[in-house]
VEXMARZA-504713 format. One record per residue (C-alpha): residue number from 1; residue in one letter; x, y, z. Coordinates in nm, 4 decimals. Example, Ala and Ser with C-alpha at 12.3 -4.5 7.8 and 13.67 -1.06 7.14 Angstrom:
2
 num residu       px       py       pz
   1      A   1.2300  -0.4500   0.7800
   2      S   1.3670  -0.1060   0.7140
***
This chain:
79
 num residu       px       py       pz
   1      X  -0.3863   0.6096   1.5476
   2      X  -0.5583   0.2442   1.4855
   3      X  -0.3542  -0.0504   1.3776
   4      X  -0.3691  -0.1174   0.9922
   5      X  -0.5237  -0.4416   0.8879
   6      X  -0.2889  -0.7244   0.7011
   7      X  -0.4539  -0.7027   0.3525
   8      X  -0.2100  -0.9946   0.2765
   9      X   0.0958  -1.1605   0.4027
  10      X   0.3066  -1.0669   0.0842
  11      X   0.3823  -0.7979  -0.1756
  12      X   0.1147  -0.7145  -0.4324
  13      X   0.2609  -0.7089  -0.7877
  14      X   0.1613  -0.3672  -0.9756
  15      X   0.2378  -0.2395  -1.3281
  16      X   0.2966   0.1685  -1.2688
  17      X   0.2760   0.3917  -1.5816
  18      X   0.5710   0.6893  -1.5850
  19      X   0.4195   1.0269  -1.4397
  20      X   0.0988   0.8922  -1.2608
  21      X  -0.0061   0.9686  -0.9191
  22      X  -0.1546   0.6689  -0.7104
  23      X  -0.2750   0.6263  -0.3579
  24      X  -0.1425   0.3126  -0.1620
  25      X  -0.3812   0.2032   0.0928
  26      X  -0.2324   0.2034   0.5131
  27      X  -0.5459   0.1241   0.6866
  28      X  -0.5866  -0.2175   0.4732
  29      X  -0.9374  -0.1648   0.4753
  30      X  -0.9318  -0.1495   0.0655
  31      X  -1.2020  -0.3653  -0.1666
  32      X  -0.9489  -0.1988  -0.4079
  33      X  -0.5960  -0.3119  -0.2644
  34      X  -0.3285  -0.2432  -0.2635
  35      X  -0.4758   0.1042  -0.3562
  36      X  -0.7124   0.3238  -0.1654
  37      X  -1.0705   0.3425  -0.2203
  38      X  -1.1957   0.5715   0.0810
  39      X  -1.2470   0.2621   0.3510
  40      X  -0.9993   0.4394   0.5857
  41      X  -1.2602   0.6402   0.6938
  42      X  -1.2100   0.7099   1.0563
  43      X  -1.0023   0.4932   1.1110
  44      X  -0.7560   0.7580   1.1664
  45      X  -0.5088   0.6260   0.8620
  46      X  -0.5043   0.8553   0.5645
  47      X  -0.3374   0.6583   0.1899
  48      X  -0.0246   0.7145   0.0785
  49      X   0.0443   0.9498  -0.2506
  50      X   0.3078   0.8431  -0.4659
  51      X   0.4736   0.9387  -0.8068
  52      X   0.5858   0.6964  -1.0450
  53      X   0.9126   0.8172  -1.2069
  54      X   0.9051   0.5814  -1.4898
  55      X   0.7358   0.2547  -1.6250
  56      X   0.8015   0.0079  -1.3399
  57      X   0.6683  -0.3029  -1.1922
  58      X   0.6685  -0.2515  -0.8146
  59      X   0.5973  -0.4617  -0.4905
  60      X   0.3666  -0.3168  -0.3122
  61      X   0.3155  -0.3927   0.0434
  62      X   0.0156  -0.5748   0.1461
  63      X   0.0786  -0.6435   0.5354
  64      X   0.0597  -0.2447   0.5856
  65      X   0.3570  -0.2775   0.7909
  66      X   0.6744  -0.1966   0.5846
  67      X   0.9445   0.0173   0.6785
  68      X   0.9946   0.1287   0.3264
  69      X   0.6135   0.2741   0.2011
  70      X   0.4754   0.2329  -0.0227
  71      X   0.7011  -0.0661  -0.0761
  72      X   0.7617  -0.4221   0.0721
  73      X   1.0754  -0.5102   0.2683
  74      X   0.9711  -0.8062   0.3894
  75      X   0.8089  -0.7216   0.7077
  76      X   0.5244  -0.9890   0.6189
  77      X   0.7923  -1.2667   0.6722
  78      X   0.8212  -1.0999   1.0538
  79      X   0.4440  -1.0884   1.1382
***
């Protein structure tokens, strides 16, 4: 498996609506971050699916290197 790209050195800031499905870009290859738009094509990284439970703003990780995905935990400050 390739290395993900560093889309950004810091959390993305996302509004998530209660009962949608989205797709959290690994490869950081996304025009479309921090969500998948296909660019992980072989690059041997496949998105992330995740469920939001309820109306949220999240942090998103944007250095593709969190412990807790889809979410930061301050990796970025490590890198």
């Amino acid at each position: 498996m390739n290395e993900p790209l560093i889309a950004q050195r810091g959390p993305f800031a996302v509004q998530v609506l209660a009962g949608q499905d989205y797709f959290w870009c690994r490869c950081g290859r996304s025009a479309s971050q921090p969500f998948c738009d296909g660019a992980h094509k072989g690059s041997g990284i496949t998105p992330l699916k995740f469920h939001a439970e309820e109306d949220d703003l999240v942090y998103l990780c944007g250095c593709k290197h969190t412990r807790t995905p889809p979410y930061c935990d301050g990796t970025h400050n490590r890198l």
